[in-house]
Each structure stands twice: as C-alpha cells, then as structure tokens.
PDB file of N, CA, C and O in Angstrom:
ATOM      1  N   UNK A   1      47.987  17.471 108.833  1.00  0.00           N
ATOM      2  CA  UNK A   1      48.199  17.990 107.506  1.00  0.00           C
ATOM      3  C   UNK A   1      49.464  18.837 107.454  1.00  0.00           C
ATOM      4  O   UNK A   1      49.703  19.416 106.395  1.00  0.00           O
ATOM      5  N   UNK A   2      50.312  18.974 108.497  1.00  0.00           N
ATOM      6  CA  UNK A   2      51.287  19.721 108.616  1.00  0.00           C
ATOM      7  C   UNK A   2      52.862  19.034 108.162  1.00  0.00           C
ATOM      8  O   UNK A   2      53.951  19.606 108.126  1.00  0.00           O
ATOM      9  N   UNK A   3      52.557  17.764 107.878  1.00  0.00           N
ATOM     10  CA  UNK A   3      53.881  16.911 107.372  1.00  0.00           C
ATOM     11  C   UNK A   3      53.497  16.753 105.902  1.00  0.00           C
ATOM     12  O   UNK A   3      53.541  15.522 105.903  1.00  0.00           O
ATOM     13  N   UNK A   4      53.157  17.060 104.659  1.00  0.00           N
ATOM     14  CA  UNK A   4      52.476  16.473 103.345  1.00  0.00           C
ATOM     15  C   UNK A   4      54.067  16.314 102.891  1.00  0.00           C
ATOM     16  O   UNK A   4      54.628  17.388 102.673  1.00  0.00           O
ATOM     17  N   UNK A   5      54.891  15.076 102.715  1.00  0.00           N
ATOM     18  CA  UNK A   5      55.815  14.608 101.456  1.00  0.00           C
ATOM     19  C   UNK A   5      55.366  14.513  99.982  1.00  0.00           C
ATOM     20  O   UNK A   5      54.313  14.237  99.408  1.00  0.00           O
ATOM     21  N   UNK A   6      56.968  14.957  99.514  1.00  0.00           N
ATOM     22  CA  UNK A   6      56.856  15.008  98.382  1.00  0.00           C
ATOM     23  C   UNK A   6      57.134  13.232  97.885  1.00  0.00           C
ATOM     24  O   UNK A   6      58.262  12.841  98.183  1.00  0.00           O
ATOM     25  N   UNK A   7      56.564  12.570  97.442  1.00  0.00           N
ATOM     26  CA  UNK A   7      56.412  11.894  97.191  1.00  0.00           C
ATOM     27  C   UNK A   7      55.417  11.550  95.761  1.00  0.00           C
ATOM     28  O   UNK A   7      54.245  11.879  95.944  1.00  0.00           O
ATOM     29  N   UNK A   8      55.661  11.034  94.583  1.00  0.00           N
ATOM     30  CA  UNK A   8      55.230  10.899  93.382  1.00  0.00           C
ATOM     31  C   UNK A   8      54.204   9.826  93.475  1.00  0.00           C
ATOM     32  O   UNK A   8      53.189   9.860  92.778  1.00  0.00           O
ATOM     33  N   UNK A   9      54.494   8.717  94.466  1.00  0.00           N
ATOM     34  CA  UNK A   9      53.011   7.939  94.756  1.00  0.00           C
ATOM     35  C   UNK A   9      51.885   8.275  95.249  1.00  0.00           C
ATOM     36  O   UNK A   9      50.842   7.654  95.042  1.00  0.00           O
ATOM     37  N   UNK A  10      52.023   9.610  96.169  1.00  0.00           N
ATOM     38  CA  UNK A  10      51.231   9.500  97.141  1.00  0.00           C
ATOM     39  C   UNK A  10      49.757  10.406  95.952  1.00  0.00           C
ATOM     40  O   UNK A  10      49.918  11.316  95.139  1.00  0.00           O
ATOM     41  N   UNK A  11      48.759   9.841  96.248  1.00  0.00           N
ATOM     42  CA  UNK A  11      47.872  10.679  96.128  1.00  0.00           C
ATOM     43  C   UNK A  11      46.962  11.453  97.030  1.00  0.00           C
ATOM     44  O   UNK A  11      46.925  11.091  98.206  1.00  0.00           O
ATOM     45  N   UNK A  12      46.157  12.557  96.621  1.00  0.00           N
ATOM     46  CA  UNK A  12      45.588  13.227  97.483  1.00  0.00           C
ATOM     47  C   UNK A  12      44.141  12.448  97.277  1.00  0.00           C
ATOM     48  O   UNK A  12      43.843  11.802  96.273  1.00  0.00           O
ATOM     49  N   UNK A  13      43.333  12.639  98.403  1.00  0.00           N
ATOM     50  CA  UNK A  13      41.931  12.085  97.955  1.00  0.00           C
ATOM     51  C   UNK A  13      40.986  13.410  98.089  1.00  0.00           C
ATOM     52  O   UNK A  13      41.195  14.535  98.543  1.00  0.00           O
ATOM     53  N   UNK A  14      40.132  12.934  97.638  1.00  0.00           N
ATOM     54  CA  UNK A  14      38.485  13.979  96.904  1.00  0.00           C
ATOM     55  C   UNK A  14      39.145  15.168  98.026  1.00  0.00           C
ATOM     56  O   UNK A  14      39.968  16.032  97.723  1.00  0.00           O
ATOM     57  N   UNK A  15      38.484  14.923  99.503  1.00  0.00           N
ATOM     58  CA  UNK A  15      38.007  15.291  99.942  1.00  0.00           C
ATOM     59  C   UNK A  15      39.154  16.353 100.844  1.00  0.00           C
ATOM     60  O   UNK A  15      38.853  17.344 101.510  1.00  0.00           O
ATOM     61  N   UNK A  16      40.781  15.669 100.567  1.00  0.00           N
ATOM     62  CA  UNK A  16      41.801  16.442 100.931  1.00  0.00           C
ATOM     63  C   UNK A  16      42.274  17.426 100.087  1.00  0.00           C
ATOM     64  O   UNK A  16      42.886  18.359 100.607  1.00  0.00           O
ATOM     65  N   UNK A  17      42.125  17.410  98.950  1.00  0.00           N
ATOM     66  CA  UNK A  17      42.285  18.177  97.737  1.00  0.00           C
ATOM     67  C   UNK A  17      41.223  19.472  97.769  1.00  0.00           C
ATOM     68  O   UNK A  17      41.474  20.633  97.446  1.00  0.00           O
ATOM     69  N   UNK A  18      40.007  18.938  98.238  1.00  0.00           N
ATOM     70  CA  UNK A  18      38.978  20.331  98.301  1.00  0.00           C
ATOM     71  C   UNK A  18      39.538  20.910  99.387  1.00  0.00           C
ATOM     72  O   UNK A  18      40.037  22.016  99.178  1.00  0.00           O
ATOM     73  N   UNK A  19      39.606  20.438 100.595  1.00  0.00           N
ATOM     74  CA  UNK A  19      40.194  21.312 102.150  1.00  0.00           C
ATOM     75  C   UNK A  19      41.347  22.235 101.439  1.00  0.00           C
ATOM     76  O   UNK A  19      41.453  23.442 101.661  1.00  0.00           O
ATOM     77  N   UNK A  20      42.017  21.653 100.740  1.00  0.00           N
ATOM     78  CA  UNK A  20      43.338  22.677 100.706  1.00  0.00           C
ATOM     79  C   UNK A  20      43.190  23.635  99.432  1.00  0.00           C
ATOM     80  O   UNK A  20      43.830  24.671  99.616  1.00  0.00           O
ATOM     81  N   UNK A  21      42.679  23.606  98.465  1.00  0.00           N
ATOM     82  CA  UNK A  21      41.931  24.066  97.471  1.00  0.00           C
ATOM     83  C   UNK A  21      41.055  25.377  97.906  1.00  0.00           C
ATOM     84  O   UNK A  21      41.201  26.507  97.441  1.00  0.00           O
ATOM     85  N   UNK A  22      40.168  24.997  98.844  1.00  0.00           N
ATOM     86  CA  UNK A  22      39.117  26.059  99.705  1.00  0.00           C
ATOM     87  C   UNK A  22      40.366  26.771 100.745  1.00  0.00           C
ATOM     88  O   UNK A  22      40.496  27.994 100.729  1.00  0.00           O
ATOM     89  N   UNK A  23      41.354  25.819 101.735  1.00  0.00           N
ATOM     90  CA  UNK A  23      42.278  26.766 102.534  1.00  0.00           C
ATOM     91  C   UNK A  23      42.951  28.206 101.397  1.00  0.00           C
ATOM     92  O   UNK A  23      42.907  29.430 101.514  1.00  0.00           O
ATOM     93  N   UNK A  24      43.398  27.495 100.585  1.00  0.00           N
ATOM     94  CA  UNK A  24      43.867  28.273  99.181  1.00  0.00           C
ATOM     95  C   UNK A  24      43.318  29.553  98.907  1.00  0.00           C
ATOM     96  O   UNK A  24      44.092  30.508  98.837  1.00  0.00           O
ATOM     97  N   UNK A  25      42.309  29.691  98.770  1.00  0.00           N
ATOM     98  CA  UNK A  25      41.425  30.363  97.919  1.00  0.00           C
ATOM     99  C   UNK A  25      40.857  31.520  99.501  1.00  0.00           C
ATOM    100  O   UNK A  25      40.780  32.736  99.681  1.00  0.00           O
ATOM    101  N   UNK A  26      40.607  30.430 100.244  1.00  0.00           N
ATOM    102  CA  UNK A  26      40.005  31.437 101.462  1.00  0.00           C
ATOM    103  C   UNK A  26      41.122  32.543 102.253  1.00  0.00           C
ATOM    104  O   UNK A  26      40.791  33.590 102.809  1.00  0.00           O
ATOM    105  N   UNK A  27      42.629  31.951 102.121  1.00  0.00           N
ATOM    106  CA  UNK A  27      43.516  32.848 102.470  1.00  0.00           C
ATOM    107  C   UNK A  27      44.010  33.903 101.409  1.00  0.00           C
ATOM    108  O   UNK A  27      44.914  34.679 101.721  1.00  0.00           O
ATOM    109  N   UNK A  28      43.299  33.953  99.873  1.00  0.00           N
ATOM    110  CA  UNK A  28      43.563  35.498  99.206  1.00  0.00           C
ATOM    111  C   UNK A  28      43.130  36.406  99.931  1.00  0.00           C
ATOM    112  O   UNK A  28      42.154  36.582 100.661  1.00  0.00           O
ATOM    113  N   UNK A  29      44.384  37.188  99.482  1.00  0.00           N
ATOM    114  CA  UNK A  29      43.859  38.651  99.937  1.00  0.00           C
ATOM    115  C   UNK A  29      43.616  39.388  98.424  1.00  0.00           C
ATOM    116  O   UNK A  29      44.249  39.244  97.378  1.00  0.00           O
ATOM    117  N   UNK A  30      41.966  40.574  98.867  1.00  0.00           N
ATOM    118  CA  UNK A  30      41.968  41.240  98.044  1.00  0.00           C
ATOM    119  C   UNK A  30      42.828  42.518  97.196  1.00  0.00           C
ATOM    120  O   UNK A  30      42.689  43.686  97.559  1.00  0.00           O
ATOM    121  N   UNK A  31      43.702  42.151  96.062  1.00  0.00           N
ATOM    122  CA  UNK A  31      44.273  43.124  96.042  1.00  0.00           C
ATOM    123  C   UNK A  31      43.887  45.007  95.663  1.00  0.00           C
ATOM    124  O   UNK A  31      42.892  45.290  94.998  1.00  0.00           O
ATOM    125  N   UNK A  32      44.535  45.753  96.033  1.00  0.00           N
ATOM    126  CA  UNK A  32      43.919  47.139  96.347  1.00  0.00           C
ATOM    127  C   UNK A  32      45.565  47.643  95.488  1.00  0.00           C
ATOM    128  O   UNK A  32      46.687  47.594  95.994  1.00  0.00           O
ATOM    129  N   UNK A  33      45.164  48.140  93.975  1.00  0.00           N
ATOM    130  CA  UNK A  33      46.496  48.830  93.430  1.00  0.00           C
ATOM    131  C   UNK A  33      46.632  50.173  94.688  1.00  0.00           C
ATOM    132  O   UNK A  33      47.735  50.535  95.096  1.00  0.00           O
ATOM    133  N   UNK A  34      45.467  50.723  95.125  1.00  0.00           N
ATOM    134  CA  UNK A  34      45.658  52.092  95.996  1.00  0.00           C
ATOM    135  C   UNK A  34      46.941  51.547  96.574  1.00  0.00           C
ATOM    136  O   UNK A  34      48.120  51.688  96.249  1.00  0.00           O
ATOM    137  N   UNK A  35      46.266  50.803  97.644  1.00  0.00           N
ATOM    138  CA  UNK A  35      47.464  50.523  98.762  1.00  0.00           C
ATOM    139  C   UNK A  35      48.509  50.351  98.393  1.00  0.00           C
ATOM    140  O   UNK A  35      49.469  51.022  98.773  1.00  0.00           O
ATOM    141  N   UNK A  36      48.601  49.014  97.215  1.00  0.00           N
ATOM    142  CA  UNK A  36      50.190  48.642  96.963  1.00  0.00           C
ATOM    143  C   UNK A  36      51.456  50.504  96.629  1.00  0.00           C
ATOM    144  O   UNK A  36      52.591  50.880  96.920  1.00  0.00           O
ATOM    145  N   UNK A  37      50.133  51.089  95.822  1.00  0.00           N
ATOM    146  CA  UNK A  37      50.947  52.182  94.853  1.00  0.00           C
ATOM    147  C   UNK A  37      51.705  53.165  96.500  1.00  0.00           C
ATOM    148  O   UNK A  37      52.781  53.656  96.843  1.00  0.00           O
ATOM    149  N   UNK A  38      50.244  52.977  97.089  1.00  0.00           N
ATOM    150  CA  UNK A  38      50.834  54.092  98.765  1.00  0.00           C
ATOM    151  C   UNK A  38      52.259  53.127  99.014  1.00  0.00           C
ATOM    152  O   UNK A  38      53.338  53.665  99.260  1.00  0.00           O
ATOM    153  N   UNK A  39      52.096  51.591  98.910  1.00  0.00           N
ATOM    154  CA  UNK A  39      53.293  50.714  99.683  1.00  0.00           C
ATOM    155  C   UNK A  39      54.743  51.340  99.087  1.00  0.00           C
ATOM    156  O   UNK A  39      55.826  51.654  99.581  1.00  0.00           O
ATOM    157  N   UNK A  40      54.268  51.338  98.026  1.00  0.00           N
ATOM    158  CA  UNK A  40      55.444  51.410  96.969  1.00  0.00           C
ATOM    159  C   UNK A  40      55.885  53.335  96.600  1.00  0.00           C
ATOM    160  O   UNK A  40      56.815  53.597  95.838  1.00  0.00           O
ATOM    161  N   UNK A  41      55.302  54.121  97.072  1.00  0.00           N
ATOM    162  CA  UNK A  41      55.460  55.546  97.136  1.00  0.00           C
ATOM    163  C   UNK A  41      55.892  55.351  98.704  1.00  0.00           C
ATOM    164  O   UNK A  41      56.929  55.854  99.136  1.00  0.00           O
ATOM    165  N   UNK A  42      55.460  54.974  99.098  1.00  0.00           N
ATOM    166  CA  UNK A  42      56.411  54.975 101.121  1.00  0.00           C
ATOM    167  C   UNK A  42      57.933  54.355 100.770  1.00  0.00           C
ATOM    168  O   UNK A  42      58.978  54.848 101.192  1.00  0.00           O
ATOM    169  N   UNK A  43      57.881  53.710 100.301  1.00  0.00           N
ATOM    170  CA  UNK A  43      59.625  52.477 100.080  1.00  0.00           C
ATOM    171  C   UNK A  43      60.204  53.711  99.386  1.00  0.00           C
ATOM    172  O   UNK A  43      61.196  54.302  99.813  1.00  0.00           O
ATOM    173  N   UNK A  44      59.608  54.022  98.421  1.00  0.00           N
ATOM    174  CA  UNK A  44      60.517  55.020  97.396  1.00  0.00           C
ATOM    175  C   UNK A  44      61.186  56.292  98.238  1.00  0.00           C
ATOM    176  O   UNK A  44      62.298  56.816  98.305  1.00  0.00           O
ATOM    177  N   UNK A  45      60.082  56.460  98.749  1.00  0.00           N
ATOM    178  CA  UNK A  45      60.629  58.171  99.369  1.00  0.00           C
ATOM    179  C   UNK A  45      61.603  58.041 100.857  1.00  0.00           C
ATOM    180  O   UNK A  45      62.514  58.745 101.293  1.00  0.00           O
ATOM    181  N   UNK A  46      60.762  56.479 101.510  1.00  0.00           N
ATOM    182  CA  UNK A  46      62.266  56.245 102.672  1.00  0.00           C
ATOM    183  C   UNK A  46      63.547  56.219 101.851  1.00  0.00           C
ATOM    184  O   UNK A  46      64.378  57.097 102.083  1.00  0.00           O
ATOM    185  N   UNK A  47      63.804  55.273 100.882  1.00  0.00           N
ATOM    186  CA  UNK A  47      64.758  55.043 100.319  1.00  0.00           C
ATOM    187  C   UNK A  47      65.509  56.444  99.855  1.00  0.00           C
ATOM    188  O   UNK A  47      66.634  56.760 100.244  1.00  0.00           O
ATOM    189  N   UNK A  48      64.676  57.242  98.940  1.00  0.00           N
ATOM    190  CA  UNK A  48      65.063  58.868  98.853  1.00  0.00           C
ATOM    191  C   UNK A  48      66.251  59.238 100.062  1.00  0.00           C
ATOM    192  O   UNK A  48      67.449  59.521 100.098  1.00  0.00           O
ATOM    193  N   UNK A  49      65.002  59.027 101.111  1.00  0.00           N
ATOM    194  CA  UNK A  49      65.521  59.862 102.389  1.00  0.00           C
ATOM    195  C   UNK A  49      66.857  59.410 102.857  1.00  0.00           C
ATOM    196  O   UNK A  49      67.661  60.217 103.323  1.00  0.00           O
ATOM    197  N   UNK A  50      67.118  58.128 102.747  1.00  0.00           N
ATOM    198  CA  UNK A  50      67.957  57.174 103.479  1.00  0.00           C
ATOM    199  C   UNK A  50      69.082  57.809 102.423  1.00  0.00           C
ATOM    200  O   UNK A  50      70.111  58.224 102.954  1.00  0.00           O
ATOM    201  N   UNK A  51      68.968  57.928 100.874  1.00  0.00           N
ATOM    202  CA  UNK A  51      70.738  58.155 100.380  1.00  0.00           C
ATOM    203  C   UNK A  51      70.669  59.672 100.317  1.00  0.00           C
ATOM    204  O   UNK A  51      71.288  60.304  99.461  1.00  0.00           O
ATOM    205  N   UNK A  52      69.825  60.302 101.335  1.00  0.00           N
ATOM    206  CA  UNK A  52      70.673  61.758 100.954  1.00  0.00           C
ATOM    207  C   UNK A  52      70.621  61.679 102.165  1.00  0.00           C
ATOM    208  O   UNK A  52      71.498  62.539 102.250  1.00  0.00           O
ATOM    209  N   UNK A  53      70.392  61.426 103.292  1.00  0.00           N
ATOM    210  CA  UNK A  53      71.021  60.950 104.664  1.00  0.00           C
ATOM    211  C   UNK A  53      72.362  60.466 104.139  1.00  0.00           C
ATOM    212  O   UNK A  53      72.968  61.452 103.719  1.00  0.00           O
ATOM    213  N   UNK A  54      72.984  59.500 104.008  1.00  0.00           N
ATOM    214  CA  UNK A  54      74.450  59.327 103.430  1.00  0.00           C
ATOM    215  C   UNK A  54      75.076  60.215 102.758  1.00  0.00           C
ATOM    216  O   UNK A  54      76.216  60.510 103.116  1.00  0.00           O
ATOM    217  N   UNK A  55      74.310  61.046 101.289  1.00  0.00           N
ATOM    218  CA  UNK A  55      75.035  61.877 100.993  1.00  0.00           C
ATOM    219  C   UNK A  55      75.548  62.678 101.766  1.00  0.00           C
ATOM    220  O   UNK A  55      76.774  62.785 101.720  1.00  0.00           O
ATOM    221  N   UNK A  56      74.969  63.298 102.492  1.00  0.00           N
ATOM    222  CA  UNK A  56      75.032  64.586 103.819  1.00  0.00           C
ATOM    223  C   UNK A  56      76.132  63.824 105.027  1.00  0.00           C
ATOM    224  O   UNK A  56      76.783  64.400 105.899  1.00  0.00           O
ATOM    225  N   UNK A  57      76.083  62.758 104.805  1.00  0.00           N
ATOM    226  CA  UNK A  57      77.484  61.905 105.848  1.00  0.00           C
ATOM    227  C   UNK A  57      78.733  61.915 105.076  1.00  0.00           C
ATOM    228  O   UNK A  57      79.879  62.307 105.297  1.00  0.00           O
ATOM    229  N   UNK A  58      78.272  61.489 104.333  1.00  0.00           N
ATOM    230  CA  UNK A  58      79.551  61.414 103.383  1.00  0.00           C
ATOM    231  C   UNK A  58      80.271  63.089 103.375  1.00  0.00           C
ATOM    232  O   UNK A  58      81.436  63.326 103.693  1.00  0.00           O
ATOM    233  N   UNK A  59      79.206  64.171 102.911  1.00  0.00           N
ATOM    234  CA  UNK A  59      80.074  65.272 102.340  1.00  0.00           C
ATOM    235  C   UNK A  59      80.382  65.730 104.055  1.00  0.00           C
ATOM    236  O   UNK A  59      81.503  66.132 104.367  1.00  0.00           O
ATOM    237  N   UNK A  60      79.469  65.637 104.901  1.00  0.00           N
ATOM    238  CA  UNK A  60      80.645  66.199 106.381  1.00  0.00           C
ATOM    239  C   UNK A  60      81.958  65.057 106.625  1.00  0.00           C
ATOM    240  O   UNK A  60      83.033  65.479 107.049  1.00  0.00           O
ATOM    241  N   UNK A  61      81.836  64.141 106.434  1.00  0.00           N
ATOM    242  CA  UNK A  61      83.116  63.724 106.347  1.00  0.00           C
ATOM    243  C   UNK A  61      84.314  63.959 105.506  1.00  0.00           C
ATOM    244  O   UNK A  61      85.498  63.860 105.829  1.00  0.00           O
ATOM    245  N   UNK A  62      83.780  64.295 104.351  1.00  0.00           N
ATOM    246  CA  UNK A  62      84.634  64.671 103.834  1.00  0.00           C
ATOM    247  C   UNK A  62      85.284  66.549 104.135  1.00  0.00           C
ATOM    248  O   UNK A  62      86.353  67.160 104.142  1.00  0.00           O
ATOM    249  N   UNK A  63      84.188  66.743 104.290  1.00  0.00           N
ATOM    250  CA  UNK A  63      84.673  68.071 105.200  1.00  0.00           C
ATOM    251  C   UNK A  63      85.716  68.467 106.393  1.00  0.00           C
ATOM    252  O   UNK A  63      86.393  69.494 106.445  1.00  0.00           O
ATOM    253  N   UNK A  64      85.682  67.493 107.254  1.00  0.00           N
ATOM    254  CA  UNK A  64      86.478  67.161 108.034  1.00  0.00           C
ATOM    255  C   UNK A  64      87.550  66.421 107.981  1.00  0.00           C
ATOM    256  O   UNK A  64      88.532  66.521 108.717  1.00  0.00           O
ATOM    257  N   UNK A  65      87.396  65.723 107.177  1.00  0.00           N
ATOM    258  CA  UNK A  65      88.878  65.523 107.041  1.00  0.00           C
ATOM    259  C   UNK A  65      89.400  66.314 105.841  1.00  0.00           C
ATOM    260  O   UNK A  65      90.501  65.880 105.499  1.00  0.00           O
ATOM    261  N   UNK A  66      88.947  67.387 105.050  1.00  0.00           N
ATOM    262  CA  UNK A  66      89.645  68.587 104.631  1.00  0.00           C
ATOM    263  C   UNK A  66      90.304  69.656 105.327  1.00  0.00           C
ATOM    264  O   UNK A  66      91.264  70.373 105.046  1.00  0.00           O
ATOM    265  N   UNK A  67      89.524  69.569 106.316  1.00  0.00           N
ATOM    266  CA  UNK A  67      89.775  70.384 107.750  1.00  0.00           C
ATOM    267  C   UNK A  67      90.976  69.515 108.178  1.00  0.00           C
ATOM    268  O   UNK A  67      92.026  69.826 107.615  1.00  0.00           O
ATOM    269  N   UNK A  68      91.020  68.873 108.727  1.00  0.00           N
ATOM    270  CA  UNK A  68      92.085  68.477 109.222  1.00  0.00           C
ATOM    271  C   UNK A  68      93.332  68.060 108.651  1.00  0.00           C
ATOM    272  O   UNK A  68      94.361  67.795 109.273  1.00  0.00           O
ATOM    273  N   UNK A  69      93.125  68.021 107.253  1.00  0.00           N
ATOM    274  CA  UNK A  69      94.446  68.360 106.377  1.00  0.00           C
ATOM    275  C   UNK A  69      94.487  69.367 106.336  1.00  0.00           C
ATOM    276  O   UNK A  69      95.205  69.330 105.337  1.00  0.00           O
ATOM    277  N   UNK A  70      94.370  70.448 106.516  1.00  0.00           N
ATOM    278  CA  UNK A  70      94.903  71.638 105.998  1.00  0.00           C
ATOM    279  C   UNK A  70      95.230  72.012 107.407  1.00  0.00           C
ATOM    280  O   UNK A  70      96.110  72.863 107.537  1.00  0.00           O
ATOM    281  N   UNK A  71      94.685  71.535 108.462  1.00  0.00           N
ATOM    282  CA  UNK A  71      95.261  71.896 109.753  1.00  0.00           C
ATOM    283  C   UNK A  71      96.946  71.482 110.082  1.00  0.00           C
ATOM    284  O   UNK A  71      97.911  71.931 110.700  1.00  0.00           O
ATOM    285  N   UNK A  72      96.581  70.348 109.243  1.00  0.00           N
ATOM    286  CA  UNK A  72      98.214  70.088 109.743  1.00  0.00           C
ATOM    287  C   UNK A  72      98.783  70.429 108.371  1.00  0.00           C
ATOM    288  O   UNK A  72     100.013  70.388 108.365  1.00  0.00           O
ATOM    289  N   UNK A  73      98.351  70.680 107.473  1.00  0.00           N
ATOM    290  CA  UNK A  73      99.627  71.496 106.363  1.00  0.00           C
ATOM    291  C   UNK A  73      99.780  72.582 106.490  1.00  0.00           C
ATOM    292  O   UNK A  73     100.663  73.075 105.788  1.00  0.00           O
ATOM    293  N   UNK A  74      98.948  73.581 107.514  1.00  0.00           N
ATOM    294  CA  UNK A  74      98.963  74.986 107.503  1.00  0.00           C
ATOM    295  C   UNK A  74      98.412  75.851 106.296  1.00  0.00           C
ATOM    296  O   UNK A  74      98.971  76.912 106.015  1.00  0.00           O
ATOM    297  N   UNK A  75      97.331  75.406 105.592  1.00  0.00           N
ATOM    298  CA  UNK A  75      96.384  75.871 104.634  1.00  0.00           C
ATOM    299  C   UNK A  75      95.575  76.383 105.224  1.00  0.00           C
ATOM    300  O   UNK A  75      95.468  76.058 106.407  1.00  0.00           O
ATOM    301  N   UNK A  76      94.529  77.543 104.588  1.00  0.00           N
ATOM    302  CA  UNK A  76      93.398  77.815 105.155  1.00  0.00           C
ATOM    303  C   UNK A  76      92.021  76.983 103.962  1.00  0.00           C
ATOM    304  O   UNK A  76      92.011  76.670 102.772  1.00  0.00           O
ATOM    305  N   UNK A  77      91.395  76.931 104.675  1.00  0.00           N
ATOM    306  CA  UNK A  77      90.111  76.034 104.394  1.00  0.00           C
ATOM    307  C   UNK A  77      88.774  76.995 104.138  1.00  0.00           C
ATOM    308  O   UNK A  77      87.681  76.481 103.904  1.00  0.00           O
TER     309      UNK A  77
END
C-alpha cells in the first residue's frame, strides 16, 4: 500500500477504502486548545527573547564601533 498512483482509472475497492478510511481516522490526534495556546505562548516568548537578544547585539555593536571612531578622531565618548 506504500506505492498508491495517481491514476483516474484506478479504483479503490470496498475493503481498501475502509483500511485507509479507519488508518485515517485512527491516526487523529485529540486536539487540546490548552496545549496548542501553551505551544503558541512558548514560540511567542522564544521569539520575544530571540529579537531583544539581537537588539542588545546590535546596540553593543554599535557601541563599539562608536568607540572606535572616536578613538581614532580623538573625541571623547
């Protein structure tokens, strides 16, 4: 059952149509809004975390290389 073509002739019979019908149905999962909402409050707050991780890269970089312009223009910083 691991090769099925697409093919417009082919038909399924009774008894192949129920197997995959029942495979169908027996591989739902029950959905749980709890969990998804926890799935989806975890993504949010990594994601949070992840662009003020960058922000905080970004502004020491930019720090440093303020620093180091003014090192070589003879500014104080």
């Amino acid at each position: 059952m691991s090769e099925l073509t697409l093919n417009q002739n082919a038909r399924l019979t009774d008894a192949l149509e129920r197997d995959l019908l029942r495979g169908a149905m027996e591989s739902q999962q029950n959905i749980q809004p709890q969990a998804l909402l926890k799935q989806a409050g975890a993504a949010i707050a990594r994601a949070a975390g992840a662009f003020a991780d960058y922000v905080a890269d970004v502004h020491d970089a930019m720090n440093r290389a303020r620093a180091a312009s003014a090192h070589y223009t003879g500014s104080q910083w």
